[in-house]
N, C-alpha and C positions, 0 to 999 in steps of 0.2 A: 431397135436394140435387141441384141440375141440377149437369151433367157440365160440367167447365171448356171442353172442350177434343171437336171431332166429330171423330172418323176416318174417315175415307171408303176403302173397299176399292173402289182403281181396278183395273181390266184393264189393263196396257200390254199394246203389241203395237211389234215392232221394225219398221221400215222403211226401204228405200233410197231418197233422194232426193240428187240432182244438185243443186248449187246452187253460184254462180260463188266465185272466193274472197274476192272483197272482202264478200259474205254472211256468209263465213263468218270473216273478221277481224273484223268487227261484232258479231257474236252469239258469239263469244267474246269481244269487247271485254264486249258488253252481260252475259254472264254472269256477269266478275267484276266489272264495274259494281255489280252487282245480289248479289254474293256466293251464285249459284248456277250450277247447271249449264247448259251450254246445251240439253238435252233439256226442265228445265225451262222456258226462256225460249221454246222454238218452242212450246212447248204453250200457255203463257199469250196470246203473240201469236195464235196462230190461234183462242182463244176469245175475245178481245176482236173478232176481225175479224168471227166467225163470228156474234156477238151483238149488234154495231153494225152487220151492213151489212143492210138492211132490204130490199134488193131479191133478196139470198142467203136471207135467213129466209121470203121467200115465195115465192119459186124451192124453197127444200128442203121446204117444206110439202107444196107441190103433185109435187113429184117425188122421192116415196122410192123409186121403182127403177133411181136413177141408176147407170151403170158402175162397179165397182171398177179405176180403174185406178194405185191406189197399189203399189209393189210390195213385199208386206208378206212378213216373214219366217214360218214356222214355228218354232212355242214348240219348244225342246228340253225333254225331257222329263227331271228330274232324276234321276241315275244313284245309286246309292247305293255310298259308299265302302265299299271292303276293309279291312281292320284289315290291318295290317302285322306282320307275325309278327318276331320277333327268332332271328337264326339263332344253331344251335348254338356257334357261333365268340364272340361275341357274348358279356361277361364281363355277370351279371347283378348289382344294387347291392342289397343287404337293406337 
């Protein structure tokens, strides 16, 4: 039986970007419009742009050594919690 349903294992990576605020009243407008986040909404728009604009899709063809000049964060590395001891003071329940 085929699989109802694909999962796709994405990489995010965090980023700062500048942007005015009526952008940013919009795309929170647009998020609950749309009954999602606005991380999902700047992702969707910039794959519609990036896949309809035909003069960017042969511009990136030809130039994959373009600058990085996003300024993207470092992944924190997940720390592993401590168990919390219960002090002697501390009435224990059987």
């Amino acid at each position: 039986m085929a699989a109802l349903l694909t999962v796709k294992n994405i990489q995010m990576t965090t980023a700062t970007v500048t942007v005015n605020t009526e952008i940013v009243a919009k795309l929170n407008a647009y998020a609950a419009f749309t009954s999602s986040t606005p991380d999902a909404v700047i992702v969707a728009a910039l794959e519609y742009v990036f896949s309809t604009d035909k003069e960017f899709i042969a511009f990136f063809d030809k130039h994959k050594d373009h600058p990085a000049l996003l300024r993207v964060k470092e992944a924190k590395t997940p720390q592993k919690r401590r168990k919390v001891r219960q002090s002697d003071s501390t009435p224990k329940v059987s």
